[in-house]
C-alpha positions in Angstrom: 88.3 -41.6 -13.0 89.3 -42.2 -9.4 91.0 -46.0 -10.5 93.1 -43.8 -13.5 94.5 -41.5 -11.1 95.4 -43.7 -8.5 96.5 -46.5 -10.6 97.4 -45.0 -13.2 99.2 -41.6 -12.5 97.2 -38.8 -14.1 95.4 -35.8 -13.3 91.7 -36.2 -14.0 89.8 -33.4 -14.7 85.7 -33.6 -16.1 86.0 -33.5 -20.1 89.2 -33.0 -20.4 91.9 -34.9 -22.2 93.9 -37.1 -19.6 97.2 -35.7 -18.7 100.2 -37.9 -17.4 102.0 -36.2 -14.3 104.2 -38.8 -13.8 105.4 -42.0 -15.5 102.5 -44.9 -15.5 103.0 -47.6 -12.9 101.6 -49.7 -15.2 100.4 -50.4 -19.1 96.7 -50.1 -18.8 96.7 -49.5 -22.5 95.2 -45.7 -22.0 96.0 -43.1 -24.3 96.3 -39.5 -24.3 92.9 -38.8 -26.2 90.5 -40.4 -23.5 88.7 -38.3 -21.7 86.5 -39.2 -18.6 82.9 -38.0 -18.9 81.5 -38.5 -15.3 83.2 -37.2 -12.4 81.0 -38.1 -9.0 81.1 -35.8 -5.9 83.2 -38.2 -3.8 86.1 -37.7 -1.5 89.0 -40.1 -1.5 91.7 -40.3 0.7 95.3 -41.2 -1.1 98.3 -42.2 0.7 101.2 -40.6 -0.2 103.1 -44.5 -0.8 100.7 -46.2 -3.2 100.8 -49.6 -1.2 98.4 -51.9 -2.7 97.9 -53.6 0.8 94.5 -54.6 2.0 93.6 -51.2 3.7 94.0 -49.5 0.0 92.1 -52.1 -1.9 89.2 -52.5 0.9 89.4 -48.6 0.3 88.9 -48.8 -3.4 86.4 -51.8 -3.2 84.2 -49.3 -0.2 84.3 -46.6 -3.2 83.1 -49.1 -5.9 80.5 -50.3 -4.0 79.2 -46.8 -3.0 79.3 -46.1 -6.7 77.3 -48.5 -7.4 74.4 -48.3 -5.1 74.4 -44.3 -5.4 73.5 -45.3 -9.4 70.6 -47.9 -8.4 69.7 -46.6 -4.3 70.7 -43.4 -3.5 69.5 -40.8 -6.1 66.3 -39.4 -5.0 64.4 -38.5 -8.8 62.4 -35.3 -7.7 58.3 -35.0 -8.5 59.3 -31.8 -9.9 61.7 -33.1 -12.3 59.7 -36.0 -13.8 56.7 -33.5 -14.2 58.8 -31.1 -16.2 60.0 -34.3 -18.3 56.4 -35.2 -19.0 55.8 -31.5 -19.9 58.7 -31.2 -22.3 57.2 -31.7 -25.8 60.8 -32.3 -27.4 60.9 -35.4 -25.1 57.3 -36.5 -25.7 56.2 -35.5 -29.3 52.9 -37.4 -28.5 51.5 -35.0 -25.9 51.3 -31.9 -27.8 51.4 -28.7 -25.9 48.2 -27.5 -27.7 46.2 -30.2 -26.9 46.8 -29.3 -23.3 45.3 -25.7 -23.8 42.0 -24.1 -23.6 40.7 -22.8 -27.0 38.0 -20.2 -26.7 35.3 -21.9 -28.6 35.3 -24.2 -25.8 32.7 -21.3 -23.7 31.0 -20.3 -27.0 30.6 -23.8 -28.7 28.1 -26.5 -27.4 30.1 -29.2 -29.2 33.6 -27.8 -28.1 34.1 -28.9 -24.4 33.1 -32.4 -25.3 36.5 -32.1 -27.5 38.1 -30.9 -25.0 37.4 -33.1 -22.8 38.5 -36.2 -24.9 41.9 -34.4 -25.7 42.6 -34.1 -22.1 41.8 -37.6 -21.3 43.9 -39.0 -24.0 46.5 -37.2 -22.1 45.9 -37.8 -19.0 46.2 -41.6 -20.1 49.4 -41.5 -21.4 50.8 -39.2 -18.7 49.4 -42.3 -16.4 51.2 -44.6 -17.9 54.6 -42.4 -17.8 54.1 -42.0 -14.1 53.9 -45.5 -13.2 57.2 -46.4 -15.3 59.4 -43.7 -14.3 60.6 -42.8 -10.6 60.2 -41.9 -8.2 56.5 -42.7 -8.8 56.8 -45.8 -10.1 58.1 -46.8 -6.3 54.9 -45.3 -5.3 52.6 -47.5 -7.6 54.1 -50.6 -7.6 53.7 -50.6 -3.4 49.9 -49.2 -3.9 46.8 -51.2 -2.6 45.8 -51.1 -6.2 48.2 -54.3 -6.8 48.8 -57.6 -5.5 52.2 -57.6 -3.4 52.6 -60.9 -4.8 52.8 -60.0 -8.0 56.0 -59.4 -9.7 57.5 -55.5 -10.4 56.5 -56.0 -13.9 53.1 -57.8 -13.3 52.0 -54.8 -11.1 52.9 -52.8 -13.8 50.9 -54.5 -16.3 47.7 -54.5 -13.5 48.0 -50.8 -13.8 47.9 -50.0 -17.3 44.8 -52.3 -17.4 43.1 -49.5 -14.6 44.3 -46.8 -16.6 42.5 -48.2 -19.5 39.0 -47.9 -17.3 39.9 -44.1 -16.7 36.5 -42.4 -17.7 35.6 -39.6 -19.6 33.7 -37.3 -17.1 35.8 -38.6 -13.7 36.8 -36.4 -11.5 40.6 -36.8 -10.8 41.1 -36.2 -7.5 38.6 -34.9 -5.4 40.6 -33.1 -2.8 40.2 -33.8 0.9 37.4 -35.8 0.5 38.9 -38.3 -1.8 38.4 -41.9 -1.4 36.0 -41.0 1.4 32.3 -43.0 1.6 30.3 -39.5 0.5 32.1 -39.2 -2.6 34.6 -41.8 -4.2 36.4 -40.5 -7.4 35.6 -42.9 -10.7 38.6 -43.2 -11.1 40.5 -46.1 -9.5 44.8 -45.7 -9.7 47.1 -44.8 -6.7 46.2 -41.2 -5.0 49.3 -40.0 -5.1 49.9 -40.2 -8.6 46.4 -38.7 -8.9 47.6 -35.7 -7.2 50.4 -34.9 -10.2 47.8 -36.1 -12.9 45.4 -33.1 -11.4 48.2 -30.5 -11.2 48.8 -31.5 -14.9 45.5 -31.0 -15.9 44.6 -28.0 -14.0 47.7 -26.3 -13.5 48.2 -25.3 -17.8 45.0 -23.4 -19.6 47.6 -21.8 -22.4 51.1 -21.1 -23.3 51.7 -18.4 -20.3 50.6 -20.7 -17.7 52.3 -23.5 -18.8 55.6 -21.8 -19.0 54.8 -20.5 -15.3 54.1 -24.1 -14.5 57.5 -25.6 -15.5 59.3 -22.3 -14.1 57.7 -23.5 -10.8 59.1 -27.1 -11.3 62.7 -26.0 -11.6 65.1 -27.2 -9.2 67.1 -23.9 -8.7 64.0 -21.7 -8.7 64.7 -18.6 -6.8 61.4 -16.6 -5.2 60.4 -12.6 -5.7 60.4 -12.9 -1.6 63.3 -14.4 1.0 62.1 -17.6 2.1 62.2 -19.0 6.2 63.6 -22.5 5.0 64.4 -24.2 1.7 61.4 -26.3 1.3 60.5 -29.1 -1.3 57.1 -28.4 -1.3 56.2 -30.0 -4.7 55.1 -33.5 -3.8 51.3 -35.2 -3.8 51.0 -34.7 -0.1 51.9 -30.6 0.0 49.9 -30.5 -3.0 46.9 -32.6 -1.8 46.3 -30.6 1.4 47.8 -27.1 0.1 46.0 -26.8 -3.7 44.2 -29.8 -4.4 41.5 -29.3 -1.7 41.5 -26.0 -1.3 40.5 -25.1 -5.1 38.2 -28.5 -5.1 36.6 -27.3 -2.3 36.1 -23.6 -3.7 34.5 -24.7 -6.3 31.9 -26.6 -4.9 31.2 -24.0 -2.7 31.1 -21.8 -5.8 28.8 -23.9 -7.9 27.3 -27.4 -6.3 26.8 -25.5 -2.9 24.9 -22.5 -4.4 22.9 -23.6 -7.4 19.7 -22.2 -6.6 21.7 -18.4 -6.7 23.3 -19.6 -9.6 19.7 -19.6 -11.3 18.9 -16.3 -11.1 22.1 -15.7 -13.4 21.9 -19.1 -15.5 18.8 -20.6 -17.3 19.8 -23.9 -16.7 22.8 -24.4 -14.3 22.7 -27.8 -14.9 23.5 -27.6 -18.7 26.3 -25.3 -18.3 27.8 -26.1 -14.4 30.7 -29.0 -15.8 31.9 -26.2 -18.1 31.7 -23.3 -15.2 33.7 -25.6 -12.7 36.5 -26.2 -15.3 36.8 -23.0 -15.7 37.1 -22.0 -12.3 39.6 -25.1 -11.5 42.1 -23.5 -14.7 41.5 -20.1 -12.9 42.2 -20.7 -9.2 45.3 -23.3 -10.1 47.2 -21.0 -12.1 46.6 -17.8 -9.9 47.7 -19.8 -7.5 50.8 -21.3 -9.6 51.7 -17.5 -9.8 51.3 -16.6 -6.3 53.4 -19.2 -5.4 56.4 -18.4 -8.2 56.2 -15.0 -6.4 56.3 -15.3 -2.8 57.2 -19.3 -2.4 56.1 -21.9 -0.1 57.6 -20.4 2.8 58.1 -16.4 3.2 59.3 -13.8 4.7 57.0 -11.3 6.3 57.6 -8.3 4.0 56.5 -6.0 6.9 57.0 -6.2 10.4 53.1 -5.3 12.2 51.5 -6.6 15.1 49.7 -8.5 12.7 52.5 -10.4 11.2 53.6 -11.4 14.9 50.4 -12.8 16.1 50.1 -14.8 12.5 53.8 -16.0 13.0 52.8 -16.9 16.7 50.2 -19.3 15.6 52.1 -21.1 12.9 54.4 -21.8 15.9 51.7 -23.0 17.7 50.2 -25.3 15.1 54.0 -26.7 14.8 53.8 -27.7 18.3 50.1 -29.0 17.8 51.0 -31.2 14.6 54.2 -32.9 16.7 51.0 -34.1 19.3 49.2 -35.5 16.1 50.7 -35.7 13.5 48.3 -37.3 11.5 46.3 -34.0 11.3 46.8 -31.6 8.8 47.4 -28.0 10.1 48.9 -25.2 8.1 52.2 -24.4 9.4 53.9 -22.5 7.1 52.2 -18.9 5.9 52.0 -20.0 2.8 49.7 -23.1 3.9 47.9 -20.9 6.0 47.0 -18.1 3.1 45.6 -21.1 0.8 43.4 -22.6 3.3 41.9 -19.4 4.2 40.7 -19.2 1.1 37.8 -22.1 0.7 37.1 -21.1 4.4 36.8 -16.8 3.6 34.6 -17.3 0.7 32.2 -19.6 2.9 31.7 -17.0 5.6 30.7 -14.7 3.3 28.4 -16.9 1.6 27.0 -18.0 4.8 27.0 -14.1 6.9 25.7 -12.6 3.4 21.3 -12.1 3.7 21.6 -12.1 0.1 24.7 -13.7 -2.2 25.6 -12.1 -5.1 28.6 -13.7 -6.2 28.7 -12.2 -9.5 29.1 -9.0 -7.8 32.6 -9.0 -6.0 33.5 -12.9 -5.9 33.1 -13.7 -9.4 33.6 -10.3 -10.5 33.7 -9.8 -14.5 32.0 -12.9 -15.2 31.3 -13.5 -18.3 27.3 -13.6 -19.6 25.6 -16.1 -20.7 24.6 -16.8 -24.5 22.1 -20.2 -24.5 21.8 -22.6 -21.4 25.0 -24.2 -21.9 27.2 -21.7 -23.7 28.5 -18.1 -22.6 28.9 -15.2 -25.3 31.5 -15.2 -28.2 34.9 -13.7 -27.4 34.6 -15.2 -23.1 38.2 -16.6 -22.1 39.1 -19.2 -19.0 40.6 -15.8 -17.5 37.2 -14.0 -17.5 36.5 -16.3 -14.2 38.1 -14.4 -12.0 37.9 -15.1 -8.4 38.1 -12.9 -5.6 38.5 -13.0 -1.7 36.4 -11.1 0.2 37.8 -9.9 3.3 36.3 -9.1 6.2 38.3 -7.0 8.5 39.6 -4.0 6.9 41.4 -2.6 9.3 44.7 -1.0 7.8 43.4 -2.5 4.8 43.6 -0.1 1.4 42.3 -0.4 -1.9 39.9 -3.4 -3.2 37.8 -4.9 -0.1 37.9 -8.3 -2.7 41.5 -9.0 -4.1 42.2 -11.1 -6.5 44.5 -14.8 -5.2 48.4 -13.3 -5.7 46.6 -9.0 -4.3 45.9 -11.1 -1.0 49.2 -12.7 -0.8 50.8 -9.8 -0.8 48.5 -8.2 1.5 48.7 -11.2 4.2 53.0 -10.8 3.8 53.1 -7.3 4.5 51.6 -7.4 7.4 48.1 -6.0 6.6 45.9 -9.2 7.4 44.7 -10.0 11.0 45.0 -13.3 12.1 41.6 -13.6 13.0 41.2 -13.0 9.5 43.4 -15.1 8.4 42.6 -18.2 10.2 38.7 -17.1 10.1 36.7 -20.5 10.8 33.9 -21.2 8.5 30.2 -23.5 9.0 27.8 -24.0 6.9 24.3 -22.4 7.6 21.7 -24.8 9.2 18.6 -24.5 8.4 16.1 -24.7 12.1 13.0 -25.6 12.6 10.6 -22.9 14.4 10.4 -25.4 17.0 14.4 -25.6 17.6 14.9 -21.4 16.6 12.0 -20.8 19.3 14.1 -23.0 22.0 17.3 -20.8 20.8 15.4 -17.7 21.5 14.8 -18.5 25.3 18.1 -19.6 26.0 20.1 -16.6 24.3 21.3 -15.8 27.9 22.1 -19.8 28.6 23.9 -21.6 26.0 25.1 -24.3 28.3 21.9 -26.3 29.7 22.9 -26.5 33.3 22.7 -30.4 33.6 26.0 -29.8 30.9 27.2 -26.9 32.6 29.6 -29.1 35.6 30.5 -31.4 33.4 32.0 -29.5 31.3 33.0 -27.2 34.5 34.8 -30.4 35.5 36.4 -30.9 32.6 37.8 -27.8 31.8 39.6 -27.6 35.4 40.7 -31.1 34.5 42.2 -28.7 31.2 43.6 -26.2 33.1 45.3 -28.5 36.0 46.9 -30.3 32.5 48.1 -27.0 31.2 50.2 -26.2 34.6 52.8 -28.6 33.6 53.6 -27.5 29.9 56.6 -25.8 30.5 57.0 -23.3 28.1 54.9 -20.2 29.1 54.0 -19.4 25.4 51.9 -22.4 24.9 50.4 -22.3 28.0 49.4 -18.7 28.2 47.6 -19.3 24.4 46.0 -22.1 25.7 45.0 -20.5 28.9 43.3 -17.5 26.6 41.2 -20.1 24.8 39.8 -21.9 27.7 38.9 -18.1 29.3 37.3 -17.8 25.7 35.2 -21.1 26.2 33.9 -20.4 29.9 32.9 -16.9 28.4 31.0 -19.0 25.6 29.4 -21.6 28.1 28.6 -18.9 30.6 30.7 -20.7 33.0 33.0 -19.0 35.9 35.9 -21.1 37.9 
């Protein structure tokens, strides 16, 4: 387009018919009824005097170049935009959107879930093989450890689809933060980061509704309910790794492989029916959270300005500065981030403070009853596994003490949520010996042994003498606070 006008004198326009404004230097043999059908955002500088001297032609040959590696280089093919591709069943009349759903006999039919789950694998197969041909994860695969860098583009390719041919019925895809780690290693062997789209796939879509939320979530121009603190990109396989992935993985094993022996006195046999239970609760927490997020976004707003909201927003800007010192570690910094990992962590304290857990009496509230040992009555949905979040402060707090996902969203953004109950720390209850509980007994009054107590008195005026040179009185004043909070613990005094 650029070459016609310069060269040949006419006023280009997208998709429309060339129009002469003044008499054609030259006979390119172009007619009247062409019409140019790409027009890239690109700024060039004309002369007035077209002078085809080497400053104009090293000009045009800078532009054509540019062109070129913009097509090849430059454009950057969004995760969210090849995952809506893959979902589009005009595109890909082989991966039928019905054999993505839940059907109901699945809960109510022994023989069901095993369908299921060979409809889902067949998918997940094929989406496999999609991923690792199409950018911009196919850069990501052909550069994984899973491949010899020796190997040609194409070879690794081919070395690929062999793995995705050993993908197994019953693997888990990606087992959130623990993935790849030597306690549990995934049975299934392919690049993690494609894992982390493969799991979104699969977890993300239970029937048409969700799905449809899905993709809305994947568009490009997507616009949120509430104003957002910065335009972020969140969906990618690290954000959704640390942000979904782990958080609903590790739910549900706090949920169901964490608390089978309560689980029994609901379930004949939890065994028979626990794969079918933790499906269900994966489709359940990954769309709630699908809509929380189509709401409120990656990044809001506080809806309400309380003294909550400005202590929460105070931390996050603390955990900013705390990830630029290592940045390796993953710390919430966005509220968003923050609300999601609270919610593994809120459910565990209340597992662990609870004398006696009752999930199916405010957590899993509405669940569904059981028929034989691996079924649950006719008529039970994926939606009847509700999960809630039991909250622990209720301080300015009204209605349910256990909202559902998107109910505590909204509460944390307008301001209702402390942050100590937000960012509420959870540990898992030790069991003690009578030996050990007896030697906790005598020294209630003296947590610190004292052969401990200076060094760790020495170390925490080493701390303090550290702290007097951060320069911005924010930090140090918050860091100040939690030392005072750790000589109160140790029963030490400087």
């Amino acid at each position: 387009g650029t070459a016609l006008h310069l060269f040949g004198g006419y006023d280009i326009t997208p998709h429309k018919k060339l129009r002469k404004s003044d008499p054609p230097i030259h006979n390119y043999n172009i007619t009247d009824d062409m019409k140019i059908n790409e027009f890239p955002t690109v700024t060039v500088f004309q002369r007035k005097k077209r002078l085809l001297d080497s400053d104009y032609l090293l000009q045009c040959f800078a532009y054509s170049h540019w062109m070129k590696k913009r097509k090849t280089e430059s454009i950057q093919f969004a995760f969210s935009s090849l995952s809506l591709d893959i979902l589009d069943n005009d595109k890909y009349k082989d991966i039928t959107e019905e054999n993505r759903f839940l059907i109901d006999l699945v809960f109510s039919e022994p023989k069901a879930f095993a369908v299921i789950d060979k409809r889902h694998l067949e998918i997940i197969c094929k989406e496999a093989s999609l991923l690792i041909s199409n950018p911009p994860t196919k850069q990501l695969a052909v550069s994984s450890s899973y491949v010899n860098e020796n190997l040609s583009e194409e070879e690794r390719i081919k070395e690929l689809e062999k793995l995705i041919r050993t993908f197994k019925l019953k693997a888990a895809i990606h087992q959130g933060f623990r993935h790849g780690t030597g306690d549990t290693k995934s049975l299934i062997k392919f690049p993690e980061e494609l894992l982390c789209i493969l799991w979104m796939h699969r977890w993300a879509v239970a029937d048409k509704i969700s799905l449809e939320n899905f993709k809305c979530l994947l568009k490009t121009d997507i616009t949120f309910d509430v104003l957002q603190c910065s335009r972020k990109t969140f969906y990618n396989p690290e954000w959704i790794k640390h942000n979904i992935i782990s958080n609903v993985v590790e739910t549900v094993k706090i949920l169901v492989d964490d608390n089978k022996k309560v689980l029994e006195t609901y379930y004949k046999k939890v065994a028979n029916i626990s794969a079918r239970l933790k499906a269900a609760l994966m489709h359940t927490l990954t769309t709630d959270i699908v809509k929380a997020l189509l709401r409120f976004g990656p990044d809001p707003v506080f809806l309400e300005r309380t003294d909550h909201s400005n202590k929460i927003e105070e931390k996050l800007r603390l955990n900013v500065d705390l990830l630029k010192e290592n940045p390796k570690t993953f710390t919430p910094t966005m509220l968003t981030e923050a609300i999601l990992a609270s919610i593994p962590n809120k459910i565990q304290s209340y597992v662990v403070k609870m004398a006696k857990f009752t999930p199916f009496d405010d957590i899993l509230y509405n669940h569904p009853r059981a028929a034989t040992n691996s079924t649950w009555v006719q008529g039970t949905s994926w939606s009847h596994f509700l999960v809630k979040i039991p909250l622990k402060n209720l301080d300015d707090i009204t209605g349910e003490s256990f909202p559902s996902i998107v109910e505590y969203f909204e509460m944390v953004i307008s301001g209702r949520i402390s942050v100590e109950e937000l960012f509420e720390s959870s540990k898992k209850a030790k069991t003690k010996t009578k030996k050990k509980q007896a030697k906790d007994n005598d020294n209630d009054n003296d947590k610190t042994p004292a052969s401990d107590k200076n060094l760790v008195k020495d170390l925490i005026v080493e701390i303090k003498g550290t702290m007097m040179v951060i320069a911005e009185d924010r930090i140090r004043n918050i860091l100040e606070q939690q030392v005072d909070k750790l000589c109160g613990l140790c029963g030490i005094s400087l």
